[in-house]
N, C-alpha and C positions, 0 to 999 in steps of 0.2 A: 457419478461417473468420474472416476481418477485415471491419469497416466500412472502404469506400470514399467513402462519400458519404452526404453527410447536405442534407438542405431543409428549410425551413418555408413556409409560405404563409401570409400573414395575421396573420403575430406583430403583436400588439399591435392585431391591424386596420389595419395600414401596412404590414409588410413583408415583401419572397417574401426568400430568403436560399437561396444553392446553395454548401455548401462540399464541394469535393473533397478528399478526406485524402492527403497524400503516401506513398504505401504504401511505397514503398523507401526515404527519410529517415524512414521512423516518424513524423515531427515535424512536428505543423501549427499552427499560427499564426494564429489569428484578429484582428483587429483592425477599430476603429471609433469614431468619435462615442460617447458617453455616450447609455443610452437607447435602440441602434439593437440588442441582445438576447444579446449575445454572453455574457450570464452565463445569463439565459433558456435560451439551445439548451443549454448544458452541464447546467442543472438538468432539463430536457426529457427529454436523452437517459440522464442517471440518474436519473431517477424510473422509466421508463421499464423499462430491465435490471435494475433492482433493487427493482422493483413499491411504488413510492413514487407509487401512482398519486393521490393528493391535490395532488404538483405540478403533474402535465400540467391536473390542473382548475382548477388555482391560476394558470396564465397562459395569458394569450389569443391562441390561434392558430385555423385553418380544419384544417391539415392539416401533420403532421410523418412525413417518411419517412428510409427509412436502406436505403440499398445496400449488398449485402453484394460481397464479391469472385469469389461463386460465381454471381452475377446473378439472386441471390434480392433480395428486397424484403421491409419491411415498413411499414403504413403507421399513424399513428396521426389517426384521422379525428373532428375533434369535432361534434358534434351542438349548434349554437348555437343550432336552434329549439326545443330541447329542456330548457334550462341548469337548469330546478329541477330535474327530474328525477333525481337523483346516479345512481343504479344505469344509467342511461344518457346518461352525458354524453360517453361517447366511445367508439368500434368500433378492433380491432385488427384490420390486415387484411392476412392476409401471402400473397405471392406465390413459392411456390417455383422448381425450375428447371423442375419439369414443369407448370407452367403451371397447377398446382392454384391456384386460392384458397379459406383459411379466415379464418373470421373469428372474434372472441368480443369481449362486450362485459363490461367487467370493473364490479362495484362495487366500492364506495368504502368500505364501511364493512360491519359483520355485521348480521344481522337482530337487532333490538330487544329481540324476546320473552324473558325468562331469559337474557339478559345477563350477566356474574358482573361487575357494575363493579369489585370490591374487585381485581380483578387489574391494573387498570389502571396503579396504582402501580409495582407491581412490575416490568413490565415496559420502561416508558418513562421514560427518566431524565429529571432536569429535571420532574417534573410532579407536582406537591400537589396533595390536595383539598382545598377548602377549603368546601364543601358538600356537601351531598347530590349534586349532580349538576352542580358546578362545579368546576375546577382550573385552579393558577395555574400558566405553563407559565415556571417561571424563568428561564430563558435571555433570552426575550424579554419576560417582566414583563404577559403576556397572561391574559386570566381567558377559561378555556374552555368552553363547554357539552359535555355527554356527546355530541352529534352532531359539532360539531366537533373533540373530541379522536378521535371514532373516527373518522372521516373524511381528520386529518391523519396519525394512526398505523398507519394499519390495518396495515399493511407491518411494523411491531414486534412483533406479537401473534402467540403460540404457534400452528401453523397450526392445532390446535382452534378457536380463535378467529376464525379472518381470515373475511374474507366471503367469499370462494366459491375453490373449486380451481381452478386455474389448467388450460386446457387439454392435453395433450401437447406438440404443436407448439410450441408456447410456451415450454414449462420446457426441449424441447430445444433451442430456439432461445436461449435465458440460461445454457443451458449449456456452450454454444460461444463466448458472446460476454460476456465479463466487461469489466466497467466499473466505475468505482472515481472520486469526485470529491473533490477534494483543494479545498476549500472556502476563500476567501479569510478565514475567521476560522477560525482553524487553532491557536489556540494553547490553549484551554481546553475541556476536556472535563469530562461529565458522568456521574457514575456513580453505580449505584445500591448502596446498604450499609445494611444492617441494625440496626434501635436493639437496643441490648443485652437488652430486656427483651421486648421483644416479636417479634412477626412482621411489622409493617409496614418499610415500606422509606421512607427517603430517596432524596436524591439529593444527594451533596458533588460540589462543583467542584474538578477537580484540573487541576493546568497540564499541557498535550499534553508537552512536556517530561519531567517528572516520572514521568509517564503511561507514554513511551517507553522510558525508565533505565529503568525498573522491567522493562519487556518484555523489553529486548535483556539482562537480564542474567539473565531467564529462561530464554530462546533459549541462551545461552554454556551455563548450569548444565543443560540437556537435555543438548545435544551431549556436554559433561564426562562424563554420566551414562553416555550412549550408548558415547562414547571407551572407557570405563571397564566394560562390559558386554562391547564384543570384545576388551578387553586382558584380562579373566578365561575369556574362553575359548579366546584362541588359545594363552597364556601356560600352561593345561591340559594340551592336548595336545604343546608345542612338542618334547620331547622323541620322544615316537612320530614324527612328521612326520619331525624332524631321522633318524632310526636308519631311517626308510625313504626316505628322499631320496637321489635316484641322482646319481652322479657328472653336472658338466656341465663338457663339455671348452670349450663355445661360450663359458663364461663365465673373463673373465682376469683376473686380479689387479688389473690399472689399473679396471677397469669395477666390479668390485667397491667399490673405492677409491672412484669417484665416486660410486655408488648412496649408500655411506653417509654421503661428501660431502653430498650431495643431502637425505639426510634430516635430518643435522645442519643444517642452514641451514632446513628446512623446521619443523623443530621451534624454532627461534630466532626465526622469523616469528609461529609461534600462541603462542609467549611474548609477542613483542611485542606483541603483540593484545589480551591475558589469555585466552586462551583453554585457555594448559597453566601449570600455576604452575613456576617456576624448580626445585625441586626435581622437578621430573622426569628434572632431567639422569641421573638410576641406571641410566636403561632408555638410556641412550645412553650408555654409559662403552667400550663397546670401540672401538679406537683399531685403523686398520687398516695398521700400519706393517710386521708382518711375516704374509703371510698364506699358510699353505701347504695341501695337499690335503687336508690332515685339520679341520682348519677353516672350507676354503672351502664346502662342504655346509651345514655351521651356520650361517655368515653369511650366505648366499643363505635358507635359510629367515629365518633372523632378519631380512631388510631386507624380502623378502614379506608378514611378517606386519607390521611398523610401517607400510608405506605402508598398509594396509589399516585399521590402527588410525586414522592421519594423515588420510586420506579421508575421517574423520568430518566434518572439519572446514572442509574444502577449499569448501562455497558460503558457509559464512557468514563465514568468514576473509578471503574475494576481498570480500565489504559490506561488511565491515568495513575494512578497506584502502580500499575507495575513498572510503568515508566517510570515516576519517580524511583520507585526500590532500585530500580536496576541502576539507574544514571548519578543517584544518590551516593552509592554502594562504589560507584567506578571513579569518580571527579573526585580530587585530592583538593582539600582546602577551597572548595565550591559545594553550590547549596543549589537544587531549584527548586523552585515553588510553580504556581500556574494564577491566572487572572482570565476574569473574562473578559478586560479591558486589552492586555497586554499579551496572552498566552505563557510562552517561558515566563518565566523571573528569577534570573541567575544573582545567587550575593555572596560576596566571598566571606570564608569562615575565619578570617587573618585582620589583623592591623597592618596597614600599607602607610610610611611614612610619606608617601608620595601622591597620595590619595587621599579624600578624606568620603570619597565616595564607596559605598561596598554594595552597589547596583553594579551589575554586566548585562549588557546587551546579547544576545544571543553570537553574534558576529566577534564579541571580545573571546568566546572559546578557542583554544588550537581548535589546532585544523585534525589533529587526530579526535577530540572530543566533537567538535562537529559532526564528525564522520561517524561515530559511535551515537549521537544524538538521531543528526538524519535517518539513520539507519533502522535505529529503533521505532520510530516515527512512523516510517514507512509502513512497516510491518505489522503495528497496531491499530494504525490509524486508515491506511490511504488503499490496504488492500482486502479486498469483500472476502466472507468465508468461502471456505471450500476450495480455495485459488492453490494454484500452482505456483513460489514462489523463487524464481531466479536470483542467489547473488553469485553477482561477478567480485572476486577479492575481498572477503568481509574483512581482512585482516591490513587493511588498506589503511596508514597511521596512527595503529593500534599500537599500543605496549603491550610487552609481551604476556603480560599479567590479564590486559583484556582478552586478549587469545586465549588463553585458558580456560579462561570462565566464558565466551564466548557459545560452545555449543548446548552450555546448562541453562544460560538466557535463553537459548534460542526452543529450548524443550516446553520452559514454561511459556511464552509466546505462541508457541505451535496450537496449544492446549487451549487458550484462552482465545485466540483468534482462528481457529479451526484451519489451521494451514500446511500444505506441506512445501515442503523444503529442500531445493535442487540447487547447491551451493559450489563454485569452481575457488579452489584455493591453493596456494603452494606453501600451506606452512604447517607443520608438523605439531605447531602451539595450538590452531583449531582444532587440529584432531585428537590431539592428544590422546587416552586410553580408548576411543573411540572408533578403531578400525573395523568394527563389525559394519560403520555406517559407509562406508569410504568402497570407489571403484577405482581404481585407476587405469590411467590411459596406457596404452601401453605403443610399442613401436611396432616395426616389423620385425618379424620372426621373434616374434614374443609371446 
């Protein structure tokens, strides 16, 4: 089930907006004037799937729908003569194929009574108290009341907490349709950690960077782990398997030859990557220069069981590969590698009088290369297939050079992480020859 189509009516109190999604390029293209909503419908439509419903009340429309490919609908309807009322500021009204409609009107926030505020903390990063029933929401330097923090969080809180259970239709309709927004301030994240002495919680600021090294070199140390889990137990039985494994007359010498071709080159790739360390060469020492019938039984199990081992490796090796290609290909006079220790590992490709180090920290990137790193990260790594993917500004301290090449990245990503593509931009360098992908917004009497 995909979104085909998305509308609004009334953004802002000025504008009807009809964009059609390119279902067979994945890749759509929004464009406009400053002001005319194209960051609005992206936050709309992930508030939305991902029950952040504080933004739909947070920007002003009459009426927002979304077509699906199976010619269902749904619509999100606000009640403007109603606006104090929270718990009814807005009806969700969905149209199946059988011509059923249900509706449900969601709240905003939980009921009042026994409350546990002290969880508050915990759960929403970025957010101190700094009264009884006041907190300071750091990111944006805001002092909140206990109704507006539950109001703008509710969507964070353990669902003991959230204000009301979401209908059936609903949670199966967000379970078909996964969306994910890739935010034009993308490079600082917040998280919550514990003071040593107690049980209350902070919230430290860590760079999205920093943040992602630490993930993907979590990700490499699972897989290692996993690698490591079927090589103790195919490496078990190898022997029983090899003493009942029947003659294969279909298999020849040359094929044989290649298969371990094949895997020698395969294992030299998730070296390259960090994925296997160099000393693994042990388990690839046989050499298949003379291979006769008393042998060929053992090597046919033995390349069976390594591809099977190797397979651990095989979707997050192909990320990894094109991440490098692509971040390789854009970085001037920079190099990155990956570890399982470390994740990144940035080394400059220069003599630096001033240096005698050519290690970079992920954080020594600009800030335009971060933004190009994060970005790409996100997209291969952090969102499940089949998702609907929002950016807001991809071209956000970019050279203009990375704009360019920017929607050709984005083709082969689409492709390898099975995604499509709902992107708000004002620059002329993403789109380049590529107006077939592109809607733009338009004003009134236009």
């Amino acid at each position: 089930m995909r979104i085909k189509q998305i509308s609004v009516s009334s953004l802002f109190g000025i504008f009807d907006h009809l964009i059609p999604l390119n279902i067979d390029d994945r890749i759509t293209v929004i464009h406009g004037p400053n002001g005319f909503g194209k960051t609005a419908i992206l936050r709309i439509l992930n508030g939305f799937f991902n029950s952040r419903y504080s933004e739909l009340r947070s920007i002003p429309f009459r009426n927002f729908r979304v077509d699906f490919d199976d010619d269902s609908n749904v619509e999100i309807i606000k009640n403007a003569d109603d606006s104090k009322k929270i718990e009814k500021n807005f009806i969700f009204t969905f149209h199946n194929t059988n011509e059923d409609i249900v509706n449900f009107e969601p709240k905003l926030r939980p009921d009042m009574e026994n409350f546990p505020i002290s969880i508050l903390d915990d759960f929403i990063p970025g957010l101190e108290r700094i009264a009884i029933r006041k907190w300071l929401y750091t990111p944006t330097k805001e002092i909140l009341s206990l109704d507006e923090v539950l109001e703008r969080f509710n969507n964070l809180l353990p669902l003991d907490f959230k204000s009301q259970k979401e209908p059936d239709w609903l949670g199966k309709l967000k379970n078909k349709i996964h969306v994910r927004l890739i935010e034009s301030q993308r490079l600082l994240n917040f998280v919550p950690n514990r003071r040593s002495k107690s049980d209350d919680r902070t919230s430290s600021m860590l760079s999205t960077v920093s943040a992602y090294s630490d993930e993907l070199a979590k990700l490499m140390q699972d897989k290692f782990k996993e690698y490591g889990t079927i090589s103790q137990s195919l490496d078990r039985t190898f022997p029983m398997r090899v003493v009942k494994q029947q003659s294969s007359p279909d298999l020849t010498e040359e094929e044989l030859r290649n298969q371990l071709n094949e895997l020698e080159e395969t294992r030299f790739r998730l070296i390259e990557v960090g994925l296997l360390d160099q000393d693994e060469d042990s388990e690839f020492q046989i050499q298949p220069q003379d291979i006769d019938e008393s042998t060929k039984n053992a090597l046919s199990v033995y390349v069976d069981d390594v591809e099977k081992k190797l397979d651990v490796f095989t979707e997050i090796a192909t990320k990894i590969n094109l991440l490098k290609k692509i971040i390789n290909n854009k970085f001037s006079y920079k190099e990155v590698n990956f570890s399982k220790e470390k994740g990144f590992r940035f080394t400059t490709l220069y003599n630096s009088s001033l240096s005698d180090s050519k290690t970079l920290s992920p954080t020594d990137l600009s800030s335009g290369e971060q933004h190009e790193l994060v970005l790409l990260y996100e997209l291969l790594f952090k969102v499940q297939p089949n998702s609907l993917v929002l950016i807001d500004e991809p071209e956000l301290s970019l050279h203009v050079g990375w704009q360019v090449q920017f929607l050709k990245d984005l083709q082969e990503i689409t492709k390898l992480a099975d995604l499509d593509i709902l992107l708000a931009t004002h620059s002329p360098d993403i789109i380049q020859d590529r107006w077939d992908l592109t809607v733009e917004l338009k004003g009134l009497g236009k």
